[in-house]
C-alpha positions in Angstrom: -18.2 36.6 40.8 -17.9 37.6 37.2 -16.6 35.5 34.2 -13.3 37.6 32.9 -12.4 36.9 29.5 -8.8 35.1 30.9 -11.6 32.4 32.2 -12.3 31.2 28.9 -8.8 30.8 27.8 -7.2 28.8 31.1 -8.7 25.8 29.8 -5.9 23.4 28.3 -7.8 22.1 24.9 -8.3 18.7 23.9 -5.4 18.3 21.9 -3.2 19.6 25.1 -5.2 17.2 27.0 -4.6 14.0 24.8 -0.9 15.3 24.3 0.1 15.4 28.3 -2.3 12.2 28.6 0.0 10.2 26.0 3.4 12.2 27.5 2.4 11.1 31.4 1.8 7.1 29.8 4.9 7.2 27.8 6.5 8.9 31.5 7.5 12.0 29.9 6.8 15.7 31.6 4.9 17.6 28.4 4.3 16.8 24.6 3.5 19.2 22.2 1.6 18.3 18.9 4.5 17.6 16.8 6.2 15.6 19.1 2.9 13.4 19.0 3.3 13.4 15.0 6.7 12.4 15.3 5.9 9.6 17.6 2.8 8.0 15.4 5.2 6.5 12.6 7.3 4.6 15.8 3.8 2.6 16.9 5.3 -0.1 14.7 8.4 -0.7 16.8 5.5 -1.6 19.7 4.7 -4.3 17.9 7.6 -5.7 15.7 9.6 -6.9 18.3 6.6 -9.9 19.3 5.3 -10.1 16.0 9.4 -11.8 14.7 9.1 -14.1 17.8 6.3 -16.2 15.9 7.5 -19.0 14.1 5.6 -18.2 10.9 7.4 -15.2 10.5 10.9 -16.6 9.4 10.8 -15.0 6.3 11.7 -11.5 8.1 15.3 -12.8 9.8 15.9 -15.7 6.4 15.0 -14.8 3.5 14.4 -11.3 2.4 14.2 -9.0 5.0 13.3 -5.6 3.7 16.1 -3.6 3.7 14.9 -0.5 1.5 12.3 -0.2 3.9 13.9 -0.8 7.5 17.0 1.6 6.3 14.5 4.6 5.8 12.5 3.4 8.8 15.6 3.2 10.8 16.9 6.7 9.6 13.1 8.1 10.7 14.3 6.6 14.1 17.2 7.8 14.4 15.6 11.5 13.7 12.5 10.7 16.1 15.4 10.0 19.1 17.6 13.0 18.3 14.6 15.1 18.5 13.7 13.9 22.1 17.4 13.9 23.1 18.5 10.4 23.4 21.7 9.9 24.1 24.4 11.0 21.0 25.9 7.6 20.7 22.5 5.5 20.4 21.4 7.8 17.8 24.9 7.3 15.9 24.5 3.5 16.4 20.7 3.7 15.2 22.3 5.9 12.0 25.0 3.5 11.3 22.8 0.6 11.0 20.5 2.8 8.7 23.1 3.7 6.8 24.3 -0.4 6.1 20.6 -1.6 5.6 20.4 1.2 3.1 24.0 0.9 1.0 22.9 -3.0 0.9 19.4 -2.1 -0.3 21.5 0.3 -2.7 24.0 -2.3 -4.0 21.2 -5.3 -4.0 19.4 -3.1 -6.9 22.5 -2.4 -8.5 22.9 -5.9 -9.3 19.6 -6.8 -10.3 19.8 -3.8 -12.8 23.4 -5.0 -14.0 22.1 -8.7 -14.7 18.8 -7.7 -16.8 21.3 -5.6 -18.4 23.6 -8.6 -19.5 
């Protein structure tokens, strides 16, 4: 048996390995590299949804929910599920939400800028 120089390159590396590892937990057929990088920044949405169930964490829903922020979040979202082909009127919903949280965000500075003004 000898060792042909194809041997040495059949091998998937460990970056393909952790990549179709993360793709078969997340029940998807193949991930390449940047679809990993695109995915990192959504680890938060894992967690948000529990974390604004607590009942210290009123402040999020009451008070001042960050809305420069979750409008630039929610625009990175709506990029992250175009590029794995969600369905055209979830990613329009996801944009027009964006969208609001950011014209708010826009118009909330406005005002504070008007008042110091005055």
């Amino acid at each position: 048996m000898t060792i042909k120089e194809e041997d040495f390159y059949s091998q998937p590396d460990k970056w393909a390995q952790a990549n179709d590892g993360l793709a078969h937990w997340l029940g998807l057929q193949h991930l390449t590299t940047l679809d990993v990088f695109i995915l990192l920044p959504l680890i938060p949405l894992i967690v948000l949804p529990i974390v604004l169930w607590f009942p210290w964490e009123n402040w999020f829903w009451r008070e001042r929910m960050p809305k420069q922020i979750g409008g630039a979040y929610l625009l990175y979202c709506a990029f992250a599920l175009w590029h794995f082909d969600a369905r055209w009127w979830l990613v329009l919903l996801v944009v027009t939400i964006a969208a609001g949280l950011c014209a708010i965000a826009l118009r909330d500075r406005w005002k504070s800028r008007r008042q110091a003004d005055l």
